[in-house]
ZAFIRO-582784 format. One record per residue (C-alpha): x, y, z. Coordinates in steps of 0.001 Angstrom, whole numbers. Layout:
! ZAFIRO-582784
X	Y	Z
...
//
This chain:
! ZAFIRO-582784
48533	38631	185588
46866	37507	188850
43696	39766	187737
43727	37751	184680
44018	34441	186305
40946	34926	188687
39016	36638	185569
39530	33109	183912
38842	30966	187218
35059	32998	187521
34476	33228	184287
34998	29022	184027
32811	28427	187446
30250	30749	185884
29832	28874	182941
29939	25340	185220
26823	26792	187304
25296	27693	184280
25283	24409	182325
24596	22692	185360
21721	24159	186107
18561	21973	185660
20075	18559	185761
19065	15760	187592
22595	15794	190481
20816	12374	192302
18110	9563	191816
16001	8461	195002
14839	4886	194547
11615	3609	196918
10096	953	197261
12492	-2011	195851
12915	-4439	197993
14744	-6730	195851
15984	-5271	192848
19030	-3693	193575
19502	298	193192
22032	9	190865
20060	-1983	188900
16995	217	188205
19485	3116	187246
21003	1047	184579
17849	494	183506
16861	3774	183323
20104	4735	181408
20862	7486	184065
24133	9392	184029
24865	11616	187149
24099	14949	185954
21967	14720	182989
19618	17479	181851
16412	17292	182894
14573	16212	179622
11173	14885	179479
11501	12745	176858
14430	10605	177961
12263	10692	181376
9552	8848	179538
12361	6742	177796
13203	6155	181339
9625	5119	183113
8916	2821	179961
11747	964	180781
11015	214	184305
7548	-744	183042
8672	-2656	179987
11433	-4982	182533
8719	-7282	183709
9953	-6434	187592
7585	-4006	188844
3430	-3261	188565
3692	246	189079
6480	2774	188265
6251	6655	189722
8689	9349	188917
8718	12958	190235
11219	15983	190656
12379	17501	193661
14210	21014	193173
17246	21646	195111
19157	25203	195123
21202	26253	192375
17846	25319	189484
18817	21568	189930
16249	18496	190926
16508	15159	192356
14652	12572	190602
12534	10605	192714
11337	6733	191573
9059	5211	192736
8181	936	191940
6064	-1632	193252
7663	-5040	192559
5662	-8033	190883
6028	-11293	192959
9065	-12499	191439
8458	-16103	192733
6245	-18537	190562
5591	-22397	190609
6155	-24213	186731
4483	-26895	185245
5234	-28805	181871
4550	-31980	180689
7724	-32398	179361
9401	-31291	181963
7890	-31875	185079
7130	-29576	187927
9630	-26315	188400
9783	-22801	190206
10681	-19663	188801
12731	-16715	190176
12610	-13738	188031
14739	-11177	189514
17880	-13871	191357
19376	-11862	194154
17886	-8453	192397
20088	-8749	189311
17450	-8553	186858
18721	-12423	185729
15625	-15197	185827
16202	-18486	186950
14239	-21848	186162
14568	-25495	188013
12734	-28069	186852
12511	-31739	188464
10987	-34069	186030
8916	-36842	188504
5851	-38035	186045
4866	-39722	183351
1884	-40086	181517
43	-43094	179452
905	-44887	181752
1115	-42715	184980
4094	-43313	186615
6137	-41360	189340
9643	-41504	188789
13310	-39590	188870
13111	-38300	185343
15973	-36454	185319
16144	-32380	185265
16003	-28615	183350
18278	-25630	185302
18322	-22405	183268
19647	-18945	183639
18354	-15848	181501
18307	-11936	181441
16709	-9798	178599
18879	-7128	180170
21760	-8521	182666
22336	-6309	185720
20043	-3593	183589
22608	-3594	181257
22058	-3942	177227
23555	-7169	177112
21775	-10347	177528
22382	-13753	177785
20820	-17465	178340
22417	-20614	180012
20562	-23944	179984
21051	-27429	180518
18436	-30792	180653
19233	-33990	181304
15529	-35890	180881
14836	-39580	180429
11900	-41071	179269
10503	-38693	177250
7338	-40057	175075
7438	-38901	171597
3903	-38838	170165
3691	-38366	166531
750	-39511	163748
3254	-42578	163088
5459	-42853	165373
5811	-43471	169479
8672	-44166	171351
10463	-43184	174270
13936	-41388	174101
16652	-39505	176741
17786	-36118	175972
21110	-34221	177233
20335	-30708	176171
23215	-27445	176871
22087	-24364	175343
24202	-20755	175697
23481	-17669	174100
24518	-14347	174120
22748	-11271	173071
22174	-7439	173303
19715	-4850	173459
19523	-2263	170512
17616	-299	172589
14085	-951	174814
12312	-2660	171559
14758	-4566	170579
17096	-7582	170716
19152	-9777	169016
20616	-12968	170435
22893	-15514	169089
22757	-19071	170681
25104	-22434	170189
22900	-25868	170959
24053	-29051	171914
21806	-32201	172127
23003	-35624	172700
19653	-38251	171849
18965	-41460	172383
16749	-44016	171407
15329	-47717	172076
15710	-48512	168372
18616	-46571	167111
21871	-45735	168013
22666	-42125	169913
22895	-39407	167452
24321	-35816	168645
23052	-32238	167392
25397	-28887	167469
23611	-26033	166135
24005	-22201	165889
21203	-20090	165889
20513	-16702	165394
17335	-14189	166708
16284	-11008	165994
12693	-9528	168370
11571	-6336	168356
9307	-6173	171368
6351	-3717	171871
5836	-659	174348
3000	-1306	175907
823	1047	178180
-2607	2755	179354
-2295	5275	176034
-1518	2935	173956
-4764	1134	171894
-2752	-1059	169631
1092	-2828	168763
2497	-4781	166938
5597	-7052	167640
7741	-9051	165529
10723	-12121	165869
12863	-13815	163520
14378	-17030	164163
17004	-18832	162018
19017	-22366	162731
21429	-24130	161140
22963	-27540	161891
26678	-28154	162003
28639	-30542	161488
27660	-34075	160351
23662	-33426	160452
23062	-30881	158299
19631	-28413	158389
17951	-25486	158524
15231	-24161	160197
13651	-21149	160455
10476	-19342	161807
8930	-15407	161695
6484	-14404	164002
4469	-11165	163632
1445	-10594	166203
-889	-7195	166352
-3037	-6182	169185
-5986	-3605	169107
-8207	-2072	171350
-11689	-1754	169470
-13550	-162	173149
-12610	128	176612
-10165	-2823	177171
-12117	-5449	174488
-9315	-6270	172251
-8165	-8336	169309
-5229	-10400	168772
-4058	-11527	165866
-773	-13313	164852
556	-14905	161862
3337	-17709	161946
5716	-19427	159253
8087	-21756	159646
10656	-23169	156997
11779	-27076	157652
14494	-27445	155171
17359	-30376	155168
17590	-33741	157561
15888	-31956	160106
16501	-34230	163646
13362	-34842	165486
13980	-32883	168238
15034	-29800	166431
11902	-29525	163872
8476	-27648	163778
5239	-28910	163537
1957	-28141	163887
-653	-29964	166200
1477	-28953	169611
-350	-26625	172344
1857	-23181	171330
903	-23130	167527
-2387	-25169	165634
-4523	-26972	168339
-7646	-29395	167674
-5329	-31731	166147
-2783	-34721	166750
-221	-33884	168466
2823	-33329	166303
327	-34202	163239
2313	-31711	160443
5502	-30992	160015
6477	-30200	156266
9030	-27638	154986
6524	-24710	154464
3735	-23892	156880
2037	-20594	157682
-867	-20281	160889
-3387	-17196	161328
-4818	-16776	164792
-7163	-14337	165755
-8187	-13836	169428
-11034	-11546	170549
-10835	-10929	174330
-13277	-9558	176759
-11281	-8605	180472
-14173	-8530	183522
-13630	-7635	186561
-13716	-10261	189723
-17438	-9580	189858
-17855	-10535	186171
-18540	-6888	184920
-16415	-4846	182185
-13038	-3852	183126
-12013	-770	182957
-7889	-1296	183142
-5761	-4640	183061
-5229	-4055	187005
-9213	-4801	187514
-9168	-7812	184916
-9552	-11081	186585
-11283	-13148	184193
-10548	-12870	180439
-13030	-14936	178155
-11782	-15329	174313
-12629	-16991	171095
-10281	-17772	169178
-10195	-18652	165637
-7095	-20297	163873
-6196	-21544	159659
-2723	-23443	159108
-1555	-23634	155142
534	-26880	155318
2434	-27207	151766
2482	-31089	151191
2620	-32030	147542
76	-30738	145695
-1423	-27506	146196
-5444	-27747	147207
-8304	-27156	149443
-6423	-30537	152116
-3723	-28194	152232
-5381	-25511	154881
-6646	-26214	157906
-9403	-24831	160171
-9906	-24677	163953
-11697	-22717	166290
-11708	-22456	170276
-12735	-20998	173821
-10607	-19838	175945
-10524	-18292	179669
-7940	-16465	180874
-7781	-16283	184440
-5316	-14067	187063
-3775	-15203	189575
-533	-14186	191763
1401	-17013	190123
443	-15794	186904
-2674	-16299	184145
-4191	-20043	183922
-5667	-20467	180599
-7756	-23336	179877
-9139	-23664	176346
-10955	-26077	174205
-10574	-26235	170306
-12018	-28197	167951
-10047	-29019	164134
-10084	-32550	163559
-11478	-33202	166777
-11574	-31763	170521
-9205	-31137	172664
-8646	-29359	176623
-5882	-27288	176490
-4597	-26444	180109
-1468	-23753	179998
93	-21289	182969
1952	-18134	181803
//
């Protein structure tokens, strides 16, 4: 019986040494200096004692890449006795510290890795107006965010304004009005493409001429975001975006966004993306779309359309040069990134004609810097206008 006992006990270690041969029995994490250990191995979906398997590997490194944190990610394999390895990582971490500006707004900093959680947070201090400049406490943004919280799957987004004074510019209409804004969402990760996030809004507005209306609004998102490296010449990525207003303000709104990039030679590229956006209902002001602001159809008023259907086409063709203006060779030598930029809005108002699309084309320079890419542009639609953005 004891024979038959021991059989059992060698035969069942045997087969333990043989399955756990090749797997990966510890991850060795350099260079992070902020982002927490834990962290990256959540990221990297690692599970003490997986097989070694190139593909999840891969899986693995694009993740790293595709987190925003680092500029470079290494792996390698170290064999140990007994046929198993320990997986060495390697990162360089992206400054995680960037100044904000926004018009709206005011001036702001950005952390995007808080205390090496993977969770970005924004503080803004609104201090100026324009037309007429004036310097003043204009109340305040605070925000919290992660794509992937803690390099988990799940996401989430906390926000709150409190801004007075905020000019509203439209074709007919100017006024000033104070905004209490709380926004929470809470989403998760389908896997490194993509997302889906559901978020509950809550404005409270007020204006010189009317009385103080409030907003409560669910929305829902769905992004699928692209993998992006040296191999790859083109992508495409996608977003949906529906909202509905609740209780006594009733509305919908909803936008899909679709944008392709291609490599034609070397690292000359174009961009193209095409944009609808569905008004529908008693839209508030604060809540609605339009075209003429600096994210969608530029060259025009500012807030000049905003009717139920629109659609806008932009194409970008981009030429990355080096620091010493010659052809770059890899988005780590790119310093200066001239573009021109061609864009045609369909606005459906009334009848259906040739007044009913709308032309504009730009130049644009793309410039890196630590804090991020300055991009000034100029377009002309129904007339000219400087564009000044930092991303």
């Amino acid at each position: 019986m004891k024979k038959v006992i021991l059989s059992l006990i060698f035969i069942f270690l045997f087969s333990l040494s043989i399955f756990a041969a090749n797997s990966i029995v510890s991850v060795q994490v350099q260079g992070n200096t902020c982002t927490k250990k834990f962290v990256i191995l959540n990221l990297m979906n690692y599970k003490k004692g997986m097989k070694v398997d190139i593909d999840k590997l891969a899986a693995a490194q694009t993740a790293l890449e595709s987190s925003g944190l680092f500029s470079n990610v290494y792996m390698s394999l170290k064999a140990t006795s007994n046929d198993n390895y320990v997986l060495v990582v390697s990162v360089e971490e992206k400054n995680h510290i960037s100044p904000l500006f926004d018009l709206e707004k005011g001036i702001g900093v950005e952390e995007s890795d808080l205390f090496g959680f993977e969770i970005k947070a924004k503080a803004f201090l609104r201090c100026f107006r324009f037309s007429p400049f004036e310097l003043f406490l204009g109340g305040y943004s605070i925000g919290l965010s992660s794509r992937r919280a803690f390099g988990t799957p799940f996401s989430f987004e906390l926000q709150r304004s409190e801004l007075k004074k905020l000019p509203w510019t439209a074709p007919n209409s100017n006024f000033q009005y104070n905004l209490l804004r709380t926004t929470t969402g809470m989403g998760y990760m389908l896997n490194e493409n993509a997302g889906i996030m559901i978020r509950y809004v809550y404005e409270d507005i007020s204006t010189p001429t009317t009385t103080h209306f409030t907003v409560n609004a669910l929305s829902l998102e769905i992004r699928v975001y692209p993998v992006q490296n040296e191999n790859n010449r083109n992508y495409t990525w996608w977003e949906l975006y529906v909202e509905h207003g609740m209780n006594n303000i009733n509305y919908t709104v909803g936008t899909a966004n679709v944008e392709f990039y291609h490599r034609i030679i070397g690292q000359i590229y174009f961009r193209s993306r095409l944009y609808g956006v569905l008004n529908y209902g008693n839209v508030p002001f604060t809540r609605k779309i339009y075209f003429g602001d600096t994210y969608n159809l530029k060259g025009y008023d500012t807030r000049e359309f905003g009717a139920p259907l629109m659609l806008l086409s932009t194409l970008r063709i981009g030429m990355p040069l080096t620091s010493t203006f010659g052809i770059s060779k890899s988005p780590e030598l790119t310093t200066y990134t001239p573009e021109l930029i061609s864009q045609l809005a369909f606005v459906k108002r009334g009848n259906f004609g040739l007044e009913s699309f709308k032309p504009s084309i730009g130049l644009g320079l793309k410039i890196n810097t630590p804090f991020g890419n300055f991009e000034p542009e100029i377009f002309y639609g129904k007339k000219l206008e400087l564009y000044l953005e930092m991303k």
